[in-house]
Backbone atoms as SQL, in Angstrom:
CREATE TABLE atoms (id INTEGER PRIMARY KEY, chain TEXT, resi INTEGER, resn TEXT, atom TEXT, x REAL, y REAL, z REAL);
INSERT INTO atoms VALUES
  (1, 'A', 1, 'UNK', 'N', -16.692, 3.726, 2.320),
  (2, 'A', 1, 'UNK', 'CA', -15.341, 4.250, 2.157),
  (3, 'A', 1, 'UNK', 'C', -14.625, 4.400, 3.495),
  (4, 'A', 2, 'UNK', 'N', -15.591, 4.535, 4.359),
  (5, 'A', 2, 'UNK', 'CA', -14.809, 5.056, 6.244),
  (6, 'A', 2, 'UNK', 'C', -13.860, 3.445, 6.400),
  (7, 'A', 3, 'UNK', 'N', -14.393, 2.596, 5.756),
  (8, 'A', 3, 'UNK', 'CA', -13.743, 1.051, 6.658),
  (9, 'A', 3, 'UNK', 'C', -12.455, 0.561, 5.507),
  (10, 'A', 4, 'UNK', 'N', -12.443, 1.515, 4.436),
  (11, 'A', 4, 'UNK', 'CA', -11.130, 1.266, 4.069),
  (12, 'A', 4, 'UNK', 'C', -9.952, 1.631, 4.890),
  (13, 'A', 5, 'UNK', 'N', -10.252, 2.845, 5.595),
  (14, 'A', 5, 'UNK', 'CA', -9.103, 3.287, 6.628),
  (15, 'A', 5, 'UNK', 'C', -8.963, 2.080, 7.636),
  (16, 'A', 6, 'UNK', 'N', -9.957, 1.583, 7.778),
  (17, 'A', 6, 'UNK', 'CA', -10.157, 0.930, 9.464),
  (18, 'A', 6, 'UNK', 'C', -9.352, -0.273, 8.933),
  (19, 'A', 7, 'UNK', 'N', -9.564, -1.000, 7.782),
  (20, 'A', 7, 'UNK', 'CA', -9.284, -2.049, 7.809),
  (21, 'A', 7, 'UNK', 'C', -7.872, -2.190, 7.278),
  (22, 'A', 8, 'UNK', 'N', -7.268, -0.951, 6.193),
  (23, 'A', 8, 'UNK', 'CA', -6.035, -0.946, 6.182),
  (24, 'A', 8, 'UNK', 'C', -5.112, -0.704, 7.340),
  (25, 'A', 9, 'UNK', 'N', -5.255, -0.191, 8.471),
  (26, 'A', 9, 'UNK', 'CA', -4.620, 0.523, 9.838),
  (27, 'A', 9, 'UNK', 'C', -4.672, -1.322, 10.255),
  (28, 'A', 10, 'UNK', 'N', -5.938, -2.177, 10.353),
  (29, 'A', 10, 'UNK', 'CA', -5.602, -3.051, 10.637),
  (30, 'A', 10, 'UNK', 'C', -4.193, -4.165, 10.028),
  (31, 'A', 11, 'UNK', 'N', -4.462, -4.323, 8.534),
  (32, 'A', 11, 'UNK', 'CA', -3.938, -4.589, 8.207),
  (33, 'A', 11, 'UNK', 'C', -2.215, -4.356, 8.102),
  (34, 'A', 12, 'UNK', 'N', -1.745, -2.937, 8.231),
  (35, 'A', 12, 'UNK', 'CA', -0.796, -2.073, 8.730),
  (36, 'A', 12, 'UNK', 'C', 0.085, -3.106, 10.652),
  (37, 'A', 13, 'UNK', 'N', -1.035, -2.377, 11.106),
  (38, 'A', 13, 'UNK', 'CA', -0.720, -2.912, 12.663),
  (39, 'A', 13, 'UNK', 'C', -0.131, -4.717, 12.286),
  (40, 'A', 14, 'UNK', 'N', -0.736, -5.516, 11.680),
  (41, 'A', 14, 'UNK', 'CA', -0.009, -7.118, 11.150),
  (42, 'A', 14, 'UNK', 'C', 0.927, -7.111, 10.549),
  (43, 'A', 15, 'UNK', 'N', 1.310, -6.425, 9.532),
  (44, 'A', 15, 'UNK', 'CA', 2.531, -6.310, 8.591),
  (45, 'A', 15, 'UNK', 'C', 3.688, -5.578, 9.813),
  (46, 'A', 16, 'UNK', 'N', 2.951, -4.591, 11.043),
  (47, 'A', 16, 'UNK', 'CA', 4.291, -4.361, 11.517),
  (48, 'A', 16, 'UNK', 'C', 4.828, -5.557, 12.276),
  (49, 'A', 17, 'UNK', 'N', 3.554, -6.086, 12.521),
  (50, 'A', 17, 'UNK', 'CA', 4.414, -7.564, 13.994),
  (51, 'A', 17, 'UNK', 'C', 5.061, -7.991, 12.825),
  (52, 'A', 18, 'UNK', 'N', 5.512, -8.273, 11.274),
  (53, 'A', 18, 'UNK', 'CA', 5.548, -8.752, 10.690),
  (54, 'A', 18, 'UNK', 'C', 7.120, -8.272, 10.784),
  (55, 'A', 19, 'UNK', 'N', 6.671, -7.130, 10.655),
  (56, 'A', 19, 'UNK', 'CA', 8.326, -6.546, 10.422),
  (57, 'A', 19, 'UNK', 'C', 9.369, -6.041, 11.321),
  (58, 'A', 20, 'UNK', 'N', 8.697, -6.247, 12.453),
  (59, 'A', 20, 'UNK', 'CA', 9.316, -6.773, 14.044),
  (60, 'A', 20, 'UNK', 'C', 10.219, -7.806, 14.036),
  (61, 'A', 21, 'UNK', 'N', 9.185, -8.754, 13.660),
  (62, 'A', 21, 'UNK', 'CA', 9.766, -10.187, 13.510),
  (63, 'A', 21, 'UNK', 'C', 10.896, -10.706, 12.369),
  (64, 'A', 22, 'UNK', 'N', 11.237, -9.396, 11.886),
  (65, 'A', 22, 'UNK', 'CA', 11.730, -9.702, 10.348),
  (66, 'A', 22, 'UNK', 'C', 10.745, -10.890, 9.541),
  (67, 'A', 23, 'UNK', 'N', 9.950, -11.363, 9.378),
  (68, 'A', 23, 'UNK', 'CA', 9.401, -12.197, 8.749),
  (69, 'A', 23, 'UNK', 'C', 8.823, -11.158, 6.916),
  (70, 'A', 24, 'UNK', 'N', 10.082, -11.151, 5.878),
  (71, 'A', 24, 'UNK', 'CA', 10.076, -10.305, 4.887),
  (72, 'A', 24, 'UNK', 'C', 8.730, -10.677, 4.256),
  (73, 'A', 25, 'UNK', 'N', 8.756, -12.390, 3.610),
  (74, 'A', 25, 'UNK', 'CA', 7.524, -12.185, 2.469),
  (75, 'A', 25, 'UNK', 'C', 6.219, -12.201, 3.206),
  (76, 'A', 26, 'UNK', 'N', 5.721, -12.637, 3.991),
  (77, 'A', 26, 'UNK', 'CA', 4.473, -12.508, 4.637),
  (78, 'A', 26, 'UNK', 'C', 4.770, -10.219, 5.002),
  (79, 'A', 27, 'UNK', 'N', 5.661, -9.685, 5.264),
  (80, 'A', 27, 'UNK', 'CA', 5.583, -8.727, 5.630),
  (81, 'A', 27, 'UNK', 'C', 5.519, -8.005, 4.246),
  (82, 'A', 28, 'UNK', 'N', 5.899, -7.962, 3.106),
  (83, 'A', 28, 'UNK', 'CA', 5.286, -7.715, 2.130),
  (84, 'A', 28, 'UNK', 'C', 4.213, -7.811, 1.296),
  (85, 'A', 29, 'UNK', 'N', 3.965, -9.153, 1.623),
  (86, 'A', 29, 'UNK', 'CA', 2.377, -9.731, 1.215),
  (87, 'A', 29, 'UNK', 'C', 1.574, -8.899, 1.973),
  (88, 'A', 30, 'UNK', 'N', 1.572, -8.845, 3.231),
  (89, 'A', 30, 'UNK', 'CA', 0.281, -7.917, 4.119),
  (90, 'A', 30, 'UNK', 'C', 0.564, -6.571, 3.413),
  (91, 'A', 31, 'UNK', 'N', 1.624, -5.890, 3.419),
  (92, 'A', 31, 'UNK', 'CA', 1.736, -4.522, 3.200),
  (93, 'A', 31, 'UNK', 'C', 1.382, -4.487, 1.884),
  (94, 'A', 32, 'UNK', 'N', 1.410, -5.367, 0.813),
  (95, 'A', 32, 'UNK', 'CA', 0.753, -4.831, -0.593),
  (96, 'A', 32, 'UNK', 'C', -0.830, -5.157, -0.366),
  (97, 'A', 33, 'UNK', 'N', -1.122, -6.217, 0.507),
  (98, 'A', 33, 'UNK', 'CA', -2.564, -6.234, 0.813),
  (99, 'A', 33, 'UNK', 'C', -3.335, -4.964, 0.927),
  (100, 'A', 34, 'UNK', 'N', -2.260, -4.626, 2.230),
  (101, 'A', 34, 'UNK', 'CA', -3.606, -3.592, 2.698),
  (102, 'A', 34, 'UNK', 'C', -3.243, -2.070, 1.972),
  (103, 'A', 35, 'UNK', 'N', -2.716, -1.952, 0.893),
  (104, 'A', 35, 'UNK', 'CA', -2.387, -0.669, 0.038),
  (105, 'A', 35, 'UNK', 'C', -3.573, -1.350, -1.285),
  (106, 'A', 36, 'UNK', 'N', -3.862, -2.903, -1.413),
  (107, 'A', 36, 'UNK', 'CA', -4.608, -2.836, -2.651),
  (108, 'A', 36, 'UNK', 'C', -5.958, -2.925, -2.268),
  (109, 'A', 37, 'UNK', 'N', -5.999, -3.557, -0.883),
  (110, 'A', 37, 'UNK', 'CA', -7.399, -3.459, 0.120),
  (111, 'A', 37, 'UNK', 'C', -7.793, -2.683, 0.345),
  (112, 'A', 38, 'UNK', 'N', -6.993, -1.145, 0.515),
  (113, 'A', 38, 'UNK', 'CA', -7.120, 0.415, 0.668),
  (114, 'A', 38, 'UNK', 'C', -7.776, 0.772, -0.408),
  (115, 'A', 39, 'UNK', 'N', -7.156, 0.604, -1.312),
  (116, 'A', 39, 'UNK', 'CA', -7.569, 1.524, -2.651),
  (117, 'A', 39, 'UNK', 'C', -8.882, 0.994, -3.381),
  (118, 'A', 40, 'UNK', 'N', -8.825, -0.399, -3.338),
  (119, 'A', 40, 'UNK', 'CA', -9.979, -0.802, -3.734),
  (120, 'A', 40, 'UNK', 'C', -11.439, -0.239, -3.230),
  (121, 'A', 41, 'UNK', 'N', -11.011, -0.299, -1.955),
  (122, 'A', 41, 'UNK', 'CA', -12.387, 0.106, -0.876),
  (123, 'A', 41, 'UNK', 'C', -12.284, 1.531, -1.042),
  (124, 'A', 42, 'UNK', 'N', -11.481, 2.442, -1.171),
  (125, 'A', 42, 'UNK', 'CA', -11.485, 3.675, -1.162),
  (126, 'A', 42, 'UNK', 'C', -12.080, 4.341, -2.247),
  (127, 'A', 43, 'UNK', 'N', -11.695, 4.015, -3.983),
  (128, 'A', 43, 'UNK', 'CA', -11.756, 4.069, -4.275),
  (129, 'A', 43, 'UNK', 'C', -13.085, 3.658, -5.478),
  (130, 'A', 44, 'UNK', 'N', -13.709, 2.926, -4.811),
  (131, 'A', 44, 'UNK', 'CA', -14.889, 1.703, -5.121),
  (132, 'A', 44, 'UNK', 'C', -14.557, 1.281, -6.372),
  (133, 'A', 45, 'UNK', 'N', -13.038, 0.002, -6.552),
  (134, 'A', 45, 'UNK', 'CA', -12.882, -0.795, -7.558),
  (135, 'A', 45, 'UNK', 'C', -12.681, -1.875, -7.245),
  (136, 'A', 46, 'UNK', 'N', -13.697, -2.971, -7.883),
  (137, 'A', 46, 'UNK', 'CA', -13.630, -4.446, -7.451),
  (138, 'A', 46, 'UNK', 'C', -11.781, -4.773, -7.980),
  (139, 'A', 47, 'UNK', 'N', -12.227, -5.774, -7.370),
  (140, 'A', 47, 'UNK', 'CA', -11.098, -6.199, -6.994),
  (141, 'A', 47, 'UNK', 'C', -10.081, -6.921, -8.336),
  (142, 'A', 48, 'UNK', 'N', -11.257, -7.700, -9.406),
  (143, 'A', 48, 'UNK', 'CA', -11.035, -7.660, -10.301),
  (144, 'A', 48, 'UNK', 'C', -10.670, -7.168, -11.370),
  (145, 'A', 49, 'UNK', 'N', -11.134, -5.314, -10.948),
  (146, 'A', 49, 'UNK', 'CA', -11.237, -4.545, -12.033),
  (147, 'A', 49, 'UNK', 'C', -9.137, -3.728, -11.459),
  (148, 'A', 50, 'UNK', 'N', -8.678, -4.270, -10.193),
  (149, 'A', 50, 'UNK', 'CA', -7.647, -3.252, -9.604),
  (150, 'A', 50, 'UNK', 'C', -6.344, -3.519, -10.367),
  (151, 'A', 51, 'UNK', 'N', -5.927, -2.498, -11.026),
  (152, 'A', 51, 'UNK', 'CA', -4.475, -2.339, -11.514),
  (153, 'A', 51, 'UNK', 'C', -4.046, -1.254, -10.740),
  (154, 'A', 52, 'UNK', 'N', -2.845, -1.308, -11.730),
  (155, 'A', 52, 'UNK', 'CA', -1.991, -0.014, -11.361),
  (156, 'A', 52, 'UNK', 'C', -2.607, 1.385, -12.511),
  (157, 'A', 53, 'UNK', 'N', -2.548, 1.123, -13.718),
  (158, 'A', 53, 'UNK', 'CA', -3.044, 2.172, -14.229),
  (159, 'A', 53, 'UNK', 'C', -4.176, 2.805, -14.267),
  (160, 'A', 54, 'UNK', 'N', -5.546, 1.620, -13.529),
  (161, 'A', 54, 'UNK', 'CA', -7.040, 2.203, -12.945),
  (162, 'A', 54, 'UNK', 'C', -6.542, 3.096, -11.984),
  (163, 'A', 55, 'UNK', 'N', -5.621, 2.578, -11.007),
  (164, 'A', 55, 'UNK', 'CA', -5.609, 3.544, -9.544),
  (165, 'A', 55, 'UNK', 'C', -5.240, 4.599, -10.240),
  (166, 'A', 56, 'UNK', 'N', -4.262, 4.831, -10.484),
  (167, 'A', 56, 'UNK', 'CA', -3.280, 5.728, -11.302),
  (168, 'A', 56, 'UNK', 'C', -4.628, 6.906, -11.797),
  (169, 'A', 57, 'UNK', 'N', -5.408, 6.414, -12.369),
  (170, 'A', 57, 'UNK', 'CA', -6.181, 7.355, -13.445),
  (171, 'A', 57, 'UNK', 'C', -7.383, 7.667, -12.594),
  (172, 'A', 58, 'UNK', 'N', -7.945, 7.173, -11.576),
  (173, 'A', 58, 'UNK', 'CA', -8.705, 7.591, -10.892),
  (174, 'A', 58, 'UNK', 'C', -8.308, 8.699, -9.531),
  (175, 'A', 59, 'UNK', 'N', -6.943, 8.127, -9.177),
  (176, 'A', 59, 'UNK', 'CA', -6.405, 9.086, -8.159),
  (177, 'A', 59, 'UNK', 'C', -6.099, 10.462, -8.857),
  (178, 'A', 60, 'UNK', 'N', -5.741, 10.493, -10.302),
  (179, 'A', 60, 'UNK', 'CA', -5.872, 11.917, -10.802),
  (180, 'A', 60, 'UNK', 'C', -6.825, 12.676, -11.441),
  (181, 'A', 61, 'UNK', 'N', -8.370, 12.029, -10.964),
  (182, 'A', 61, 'UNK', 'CA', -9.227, 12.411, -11.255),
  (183, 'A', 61, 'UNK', 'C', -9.409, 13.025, -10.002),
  (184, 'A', 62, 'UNK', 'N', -9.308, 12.435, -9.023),
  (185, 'A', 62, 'UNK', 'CA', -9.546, 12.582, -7.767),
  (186, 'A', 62, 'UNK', 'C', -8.919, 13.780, -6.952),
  (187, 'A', 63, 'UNK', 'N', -7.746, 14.326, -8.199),
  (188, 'A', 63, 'UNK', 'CA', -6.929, 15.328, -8.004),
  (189, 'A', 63, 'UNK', 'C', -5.920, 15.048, -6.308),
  (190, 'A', 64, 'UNK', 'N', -5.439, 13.067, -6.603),
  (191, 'A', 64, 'UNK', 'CA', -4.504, 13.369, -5.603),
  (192, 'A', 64, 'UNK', 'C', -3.074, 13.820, -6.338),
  (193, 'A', 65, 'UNK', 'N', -2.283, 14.319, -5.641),
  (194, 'A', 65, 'UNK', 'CA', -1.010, 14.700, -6.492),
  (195, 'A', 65, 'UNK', 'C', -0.596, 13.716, -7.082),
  (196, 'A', 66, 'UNK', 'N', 0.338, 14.241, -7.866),
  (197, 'A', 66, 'UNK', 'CA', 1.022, 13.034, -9.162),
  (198, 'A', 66, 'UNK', 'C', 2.294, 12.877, -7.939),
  (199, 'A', 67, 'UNK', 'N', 3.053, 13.276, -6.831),
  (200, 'A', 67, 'UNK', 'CA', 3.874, 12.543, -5.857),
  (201, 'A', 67, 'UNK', 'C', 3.386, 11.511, -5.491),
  (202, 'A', 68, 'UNK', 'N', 2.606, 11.782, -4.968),
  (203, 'A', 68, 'UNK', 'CA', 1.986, 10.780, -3.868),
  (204, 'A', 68, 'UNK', 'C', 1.448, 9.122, -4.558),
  (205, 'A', 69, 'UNK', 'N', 1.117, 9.792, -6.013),
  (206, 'A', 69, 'UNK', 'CA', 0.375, 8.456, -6.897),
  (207, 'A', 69, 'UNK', 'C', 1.641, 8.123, -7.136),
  (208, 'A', 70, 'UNK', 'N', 2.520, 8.756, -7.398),
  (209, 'A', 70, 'UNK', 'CA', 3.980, 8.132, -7.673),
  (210, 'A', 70, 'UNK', 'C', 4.450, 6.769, -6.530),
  (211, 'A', 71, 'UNK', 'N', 4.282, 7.590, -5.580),
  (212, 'A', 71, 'UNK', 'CA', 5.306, 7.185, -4.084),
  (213, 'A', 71, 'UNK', 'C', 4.234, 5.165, -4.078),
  (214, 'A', 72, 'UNK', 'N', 3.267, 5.653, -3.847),
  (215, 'A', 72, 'UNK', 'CA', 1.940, 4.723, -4.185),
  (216, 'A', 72, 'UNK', 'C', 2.284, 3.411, -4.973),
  (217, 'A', 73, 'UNK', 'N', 2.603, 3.666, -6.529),
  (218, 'A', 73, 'UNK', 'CA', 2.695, 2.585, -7.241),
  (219, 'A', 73, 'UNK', 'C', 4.312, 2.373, -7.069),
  (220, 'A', 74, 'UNK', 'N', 5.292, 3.060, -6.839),
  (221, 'A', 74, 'UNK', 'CA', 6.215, 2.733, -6.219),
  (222, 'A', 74, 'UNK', 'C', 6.612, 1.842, -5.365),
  (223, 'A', 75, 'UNK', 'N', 5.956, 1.936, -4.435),
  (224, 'A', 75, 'UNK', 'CA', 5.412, 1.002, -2.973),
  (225, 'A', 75, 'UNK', 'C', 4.837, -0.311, -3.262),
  (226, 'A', 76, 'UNK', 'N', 4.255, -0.216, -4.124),
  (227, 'A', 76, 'UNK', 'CA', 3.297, -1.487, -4.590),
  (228, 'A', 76, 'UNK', 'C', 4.216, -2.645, -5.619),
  (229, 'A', 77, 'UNK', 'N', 4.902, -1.286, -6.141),
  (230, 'A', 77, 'UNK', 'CA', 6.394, -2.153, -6.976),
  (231, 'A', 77, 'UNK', 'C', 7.234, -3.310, -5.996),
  (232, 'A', 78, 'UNK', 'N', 7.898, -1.613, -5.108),
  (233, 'A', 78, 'UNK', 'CA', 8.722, -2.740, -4.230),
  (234, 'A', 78, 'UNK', 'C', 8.227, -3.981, -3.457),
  (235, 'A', 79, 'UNK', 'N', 7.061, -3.920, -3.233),
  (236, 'A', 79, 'UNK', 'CA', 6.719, -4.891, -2.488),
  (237, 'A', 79, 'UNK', 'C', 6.482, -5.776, -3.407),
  (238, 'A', 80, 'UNK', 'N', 5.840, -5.723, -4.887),
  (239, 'A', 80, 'UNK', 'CA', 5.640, -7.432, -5.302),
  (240, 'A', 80, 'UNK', 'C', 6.840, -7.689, -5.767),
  (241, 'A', 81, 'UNK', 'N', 8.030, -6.782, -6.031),
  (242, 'A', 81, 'UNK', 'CA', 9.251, -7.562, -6.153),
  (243, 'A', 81, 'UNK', 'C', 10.228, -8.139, -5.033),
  (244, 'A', 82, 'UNK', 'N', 9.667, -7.824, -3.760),
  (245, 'A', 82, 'UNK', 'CA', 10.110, -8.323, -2.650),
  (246, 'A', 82, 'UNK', 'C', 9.639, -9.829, -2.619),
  (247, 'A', 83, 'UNK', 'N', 8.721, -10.209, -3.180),
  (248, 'A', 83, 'UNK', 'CA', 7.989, -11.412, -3.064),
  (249, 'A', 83, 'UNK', 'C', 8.312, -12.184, -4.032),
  (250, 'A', 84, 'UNK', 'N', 9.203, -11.542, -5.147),
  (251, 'A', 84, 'UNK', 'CA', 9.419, -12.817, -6.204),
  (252, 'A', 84, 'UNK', 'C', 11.002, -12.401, -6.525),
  (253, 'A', 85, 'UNK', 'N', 12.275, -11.751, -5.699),
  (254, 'A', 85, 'UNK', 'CA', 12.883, -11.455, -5.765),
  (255, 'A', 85, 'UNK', 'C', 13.636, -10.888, -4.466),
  (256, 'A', 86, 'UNK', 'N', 14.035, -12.146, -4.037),
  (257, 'A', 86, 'UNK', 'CA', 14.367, -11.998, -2.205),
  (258, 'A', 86, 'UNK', 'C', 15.869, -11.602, -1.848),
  (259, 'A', 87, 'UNK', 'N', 15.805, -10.263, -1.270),
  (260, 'A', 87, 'UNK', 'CA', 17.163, -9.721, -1.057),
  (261, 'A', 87, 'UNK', 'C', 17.251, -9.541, 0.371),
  (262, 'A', 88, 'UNK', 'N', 18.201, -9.485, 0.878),
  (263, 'A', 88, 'UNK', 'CA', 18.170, -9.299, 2.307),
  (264, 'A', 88, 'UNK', 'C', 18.325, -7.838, 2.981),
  (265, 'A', 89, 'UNK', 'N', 18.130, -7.493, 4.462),
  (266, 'A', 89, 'UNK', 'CA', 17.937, -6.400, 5.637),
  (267, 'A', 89, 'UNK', 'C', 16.836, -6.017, 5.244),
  (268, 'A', 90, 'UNK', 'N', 16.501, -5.753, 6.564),
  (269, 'A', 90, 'UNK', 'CA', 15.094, -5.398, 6.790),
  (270, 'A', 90, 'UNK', 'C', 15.005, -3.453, 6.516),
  (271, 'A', 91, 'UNK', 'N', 16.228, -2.915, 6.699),
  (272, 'A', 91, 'UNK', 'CA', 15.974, -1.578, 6.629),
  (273, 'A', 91, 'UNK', 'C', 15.006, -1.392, 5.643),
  (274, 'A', 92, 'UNK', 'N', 15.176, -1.667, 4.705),
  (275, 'A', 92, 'UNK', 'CA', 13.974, -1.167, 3.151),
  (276, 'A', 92, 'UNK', 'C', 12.673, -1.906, 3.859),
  (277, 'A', 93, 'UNK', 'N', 12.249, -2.835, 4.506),
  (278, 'A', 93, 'UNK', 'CA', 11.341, -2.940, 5.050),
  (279, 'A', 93, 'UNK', 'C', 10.564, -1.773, 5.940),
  (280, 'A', 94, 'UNK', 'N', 11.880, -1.169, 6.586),
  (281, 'A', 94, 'UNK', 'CA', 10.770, -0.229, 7.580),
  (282, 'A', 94, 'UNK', 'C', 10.471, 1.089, 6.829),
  (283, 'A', 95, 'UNK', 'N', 11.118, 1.018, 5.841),
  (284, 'A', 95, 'UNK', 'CA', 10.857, 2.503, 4.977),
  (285, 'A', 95, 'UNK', 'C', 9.880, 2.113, 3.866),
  (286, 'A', 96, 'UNK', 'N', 9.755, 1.123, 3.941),
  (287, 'A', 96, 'UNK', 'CA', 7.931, 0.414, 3.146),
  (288, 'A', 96, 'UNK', 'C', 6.828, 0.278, 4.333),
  (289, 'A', 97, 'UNK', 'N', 7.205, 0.404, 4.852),
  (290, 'A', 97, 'UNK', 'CA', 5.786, 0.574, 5.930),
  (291, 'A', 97, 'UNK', 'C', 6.065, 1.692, 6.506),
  (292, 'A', 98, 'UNK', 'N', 6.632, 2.895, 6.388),
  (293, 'A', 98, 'UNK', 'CA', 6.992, 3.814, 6.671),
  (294, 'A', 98, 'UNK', 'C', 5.826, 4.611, 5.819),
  (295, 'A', 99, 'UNK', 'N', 6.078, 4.555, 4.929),
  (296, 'A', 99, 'UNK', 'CA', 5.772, 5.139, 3.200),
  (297, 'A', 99, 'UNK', 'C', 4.495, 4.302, 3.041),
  (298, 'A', 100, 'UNK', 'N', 3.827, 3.133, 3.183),
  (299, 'A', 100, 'UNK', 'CA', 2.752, 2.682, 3.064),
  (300, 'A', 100, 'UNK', 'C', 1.802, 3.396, 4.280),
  (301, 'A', 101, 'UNK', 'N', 1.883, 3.697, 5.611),
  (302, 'A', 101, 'UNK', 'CA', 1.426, 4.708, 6.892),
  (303, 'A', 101, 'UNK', 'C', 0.918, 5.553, 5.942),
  (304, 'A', 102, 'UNK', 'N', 2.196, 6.679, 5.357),
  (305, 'A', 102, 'UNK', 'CA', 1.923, 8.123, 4.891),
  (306, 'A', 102, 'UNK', 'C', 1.324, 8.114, 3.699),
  (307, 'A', 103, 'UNK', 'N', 1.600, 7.145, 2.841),
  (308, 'A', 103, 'UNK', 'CA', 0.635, 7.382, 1.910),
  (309, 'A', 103, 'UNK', 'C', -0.686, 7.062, 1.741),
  (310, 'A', 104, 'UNK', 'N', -1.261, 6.128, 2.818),
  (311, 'A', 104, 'UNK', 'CA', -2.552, 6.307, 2.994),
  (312, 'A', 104, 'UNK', 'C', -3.308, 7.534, 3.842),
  (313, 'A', 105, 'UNK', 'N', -2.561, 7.957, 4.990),
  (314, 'A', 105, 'UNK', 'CA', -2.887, 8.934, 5.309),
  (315, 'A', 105, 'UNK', 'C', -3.319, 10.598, 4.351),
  (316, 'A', 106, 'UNK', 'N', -1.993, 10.265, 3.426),
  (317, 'A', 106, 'UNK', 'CA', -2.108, 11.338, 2.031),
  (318, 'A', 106, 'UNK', 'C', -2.905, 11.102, 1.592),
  (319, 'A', 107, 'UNK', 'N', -3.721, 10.044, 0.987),
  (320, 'A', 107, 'UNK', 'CA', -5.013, 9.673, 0.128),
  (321, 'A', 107, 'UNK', 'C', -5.968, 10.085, 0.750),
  (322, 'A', 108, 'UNK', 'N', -6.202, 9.761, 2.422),
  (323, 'A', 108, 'UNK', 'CA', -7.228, 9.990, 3.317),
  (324, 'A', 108, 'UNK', 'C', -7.370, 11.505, 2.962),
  (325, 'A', 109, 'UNK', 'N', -6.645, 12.604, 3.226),
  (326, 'A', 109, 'UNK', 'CA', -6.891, 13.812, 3.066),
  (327, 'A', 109, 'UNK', 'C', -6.821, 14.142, 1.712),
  (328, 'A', 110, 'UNK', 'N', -6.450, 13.590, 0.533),
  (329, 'A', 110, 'UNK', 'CA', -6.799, 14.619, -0.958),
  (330, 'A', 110, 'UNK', 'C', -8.386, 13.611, -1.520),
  (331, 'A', 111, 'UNK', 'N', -8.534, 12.685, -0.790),
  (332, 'A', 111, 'UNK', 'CA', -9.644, 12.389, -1.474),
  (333, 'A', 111, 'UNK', 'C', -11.060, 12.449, -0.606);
């Protein structure tokens, strides 16, 4: 469970050169990566088995708040509709990796 942090922070640190660069769908692709790379590993669900309503039901077992699971599949929204539904400025970009930072950090401490 320790190298889900490690490897999402990695993954994090790429999506920002990403979003430096304005480069949107690769900067969404990494950032839903490493939120489903997070949870998977965090959570110990193959990868096969990862939805939204597994996370969902395990994070409130897990007693993380119902915000945060909110903010979470929220995040995971905007980003796969960033990828099949291309709008322009990057601002909503930095407030998705803004919000992808804190909400792993939030998971790190309720779970």
């Amino acid at each position: 469970f320790r190298k889900a942090n490690k490897m999402a922070k990695k993954r994090m640190e790429t999506a920002n050169k990403l979003l430096k660069e304005n480069n949107r769908k690769n900067f969404y692709d990494e950032t839903a990566r490493a939120l489903w790379g997070y949870l998977g590993d965090k959570l110990g669900i193959s990868q096969s088995e990862l939805t939204k309503d597994k996370v969902r039901e395990i994070l409130l077992t897990k007693n993380v708040n119902e915000e945060t699971t909110k903010n979470l599949l929220d995040t995971l929204d905007i980003c796969e509709m960033a990828l099949f539904a291309p709008t322009s400025g990057s601002a909503g970009m930095e407030k998705v990796y803004q919000n992808a930072i804190e909400l792993i950090a939030k998971i790190e401490e309720q779970v």
